[in-house]
Steps between C-alpha positions, in 0.01 A plus 500: 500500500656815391266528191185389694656838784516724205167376338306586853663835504400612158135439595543657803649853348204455214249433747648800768501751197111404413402494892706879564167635320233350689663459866533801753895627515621384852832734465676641207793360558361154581420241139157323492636121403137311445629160550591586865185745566676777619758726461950460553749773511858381476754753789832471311659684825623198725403541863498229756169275571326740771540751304370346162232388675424839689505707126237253379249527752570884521387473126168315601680229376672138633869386440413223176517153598503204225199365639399306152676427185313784317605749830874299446528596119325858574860554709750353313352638192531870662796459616672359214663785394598658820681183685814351424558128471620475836221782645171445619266740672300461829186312509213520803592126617605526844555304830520788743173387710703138552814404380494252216113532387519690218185678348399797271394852664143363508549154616573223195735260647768415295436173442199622286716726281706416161819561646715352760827619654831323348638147572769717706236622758274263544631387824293683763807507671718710182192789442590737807339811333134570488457695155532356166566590133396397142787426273474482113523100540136501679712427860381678794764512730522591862743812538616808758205669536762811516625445182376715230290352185290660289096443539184472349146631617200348434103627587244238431237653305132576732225596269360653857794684553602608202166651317512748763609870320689793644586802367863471689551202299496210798317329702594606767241675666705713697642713239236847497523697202518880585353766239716751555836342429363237282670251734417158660663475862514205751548558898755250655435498863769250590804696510817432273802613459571684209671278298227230578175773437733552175485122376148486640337754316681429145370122525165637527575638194536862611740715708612701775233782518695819289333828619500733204245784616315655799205340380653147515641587885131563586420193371774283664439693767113429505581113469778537806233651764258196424745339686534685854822442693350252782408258158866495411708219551868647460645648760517844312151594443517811371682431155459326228730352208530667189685453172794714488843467623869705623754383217786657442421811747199537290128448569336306216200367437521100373440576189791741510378852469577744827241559681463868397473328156262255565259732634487497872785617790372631772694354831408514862690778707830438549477211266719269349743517766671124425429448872715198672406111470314429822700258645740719594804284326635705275285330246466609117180456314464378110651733287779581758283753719320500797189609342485473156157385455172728429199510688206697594360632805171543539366827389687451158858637547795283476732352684839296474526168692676142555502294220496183728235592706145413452207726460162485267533606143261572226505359107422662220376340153407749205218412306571188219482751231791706606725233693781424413 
């Protein structure tokens, strides 16, 4: 078994390494394995399952699921190296839409799959937990779905979806490249709070927008006024989520520069003023500070605000040539 395992895998790393060439990239940090058709990224950070499978679909992505032996091998073979004996990491089998009827993210039963869940669980009556995990041994066992495991992402390969080109490097149609800064940038109308629009906009492979000139404010700007305040759905219309932060009494960018140093520091009147938590509590944001957050106001000044609050944010992906 364990030769036939390894025998499957070196055709699959041949055949991946021959494919690279002639298939569109789906993300740079995603690997093209051909016997699957389609791409896996192994997230060595553990996180619980929501969340796991929350960073995969934020990726354009689904949380893996051994749907078939070559899907099975595909995820012990990438996580070989990163699980201990006793370790597994979190597959997209699940029985949250009724208890006890397991199936994969897009609907394989169980009973169609490779694996099955241990001797020790398979009393309906012993698996109280909807979420499961892959161990080395091939098990998948039911577990706390607030436990963290590691994960794997897969995206099936679409020869529709993928031949499509961009010059932001994804195809996701609402990145816009701008001239001027030689940026891509993506509107998020559903508001966020900052350490969500934060994890949001890196799994789309980009970041926090980073103003670094009055030409790039006009820009953000620009893309903020296509949105008027009666389209907004947060509560605070007028502002908007940007990447730089209040550490250590200092105002930094994400990438760690001060704003002076990054380009761009222009606040709003009166501004940042680390204005209490609204409920009134005595309540301290992230960071230990009311406001500690950065924003900005429309118009293209900036503003401090609650971490923990929720307004619209913009991303930011340079161009492939120059990303890091």
């Amino acid at each position: 078994m364990l030769r036939l395992f390894l025998l499957v895998f070196l055709v699959v790393i041949i055949d991946a390494g021959e494919l690279d060439r002639v298939h569109p990239k789906f993300r740079p940090d995603y690997k093209y394995v051909a016997t699957i058709g389609g791409w896996m990224k192994m997230h060595r950070v553990p996180t619980d399952w929501r969340d796991a499978r929350t960073r995969c679909q934020l990726e354009g992505a689904d949380l893996a699921s051994p749907s078939d032996d070559l899907m099975l091998n595909a995820m012990l073979f990438i996580s070989k190296d990163a699980v201990g004996v006793n370790c597994g990491v979190y597959t997209g089998i699940h029985s949250w839409f009724s208890k006890g009827d397991f199936t994969s993210i897009d609907g394989t039963p169980l009973w169609k799959m490779p694996v099955e869940l241990s001797s020790s669980q398979m009393c309906s009556r012993k698996i109280p937990h909807p979420c499961t995990v892959l161990f080395p041994s091939g098990t998948n066992d039911a577990v706390d779905c607030n436990q963290p495991y590691i994960f794997i992402c897969y995206r099936k390969y679409n020869k529709e979806i993928h031949n499509i080109k961009s010059e932001c490097g994804t195809n996701d149609p609402e990145y816009k490249y701008y001239e001027t800064p030689g940026r891509c940038y993506k509107f998020h109308l559903q508001p966020q709070t900052w350490p969500d629009a934060y994890k949001i906009c890196l799994a789309e492979g980009g970041h926090l927008a980073i103003v670094n000139s009055d030409e790039e404010v006009k820009v953000i700007s620009s893309i903020f006024e296509l949105h008027p305040a009666n389209t907004m759905l947060s509560k605070w219309k007028d502002h908007l989520l940007l990447g730089f932060i209040l550490f250590n009494e200092t105002w930094n960018t994400i990438h760690g520069q001060s704003l002076h140093e990054a380009g761009f520091a222009s606040w709003k009147e009166g501004q940042p003023n680390n204005w209490p938590h609204p409920d009134n509590s005595g309540h301290l944001d992230l960071y230990g500070n009311n406001q500690s957050c950065g924003s900005m106001v429309r118009g293209g000044l900036l503003d401090d605000i609650w971490c923990d609050t929720q307004f619209a944010f913009i991303c930011e992906r340079p161009l492939p040539d120059v990303a890091k």
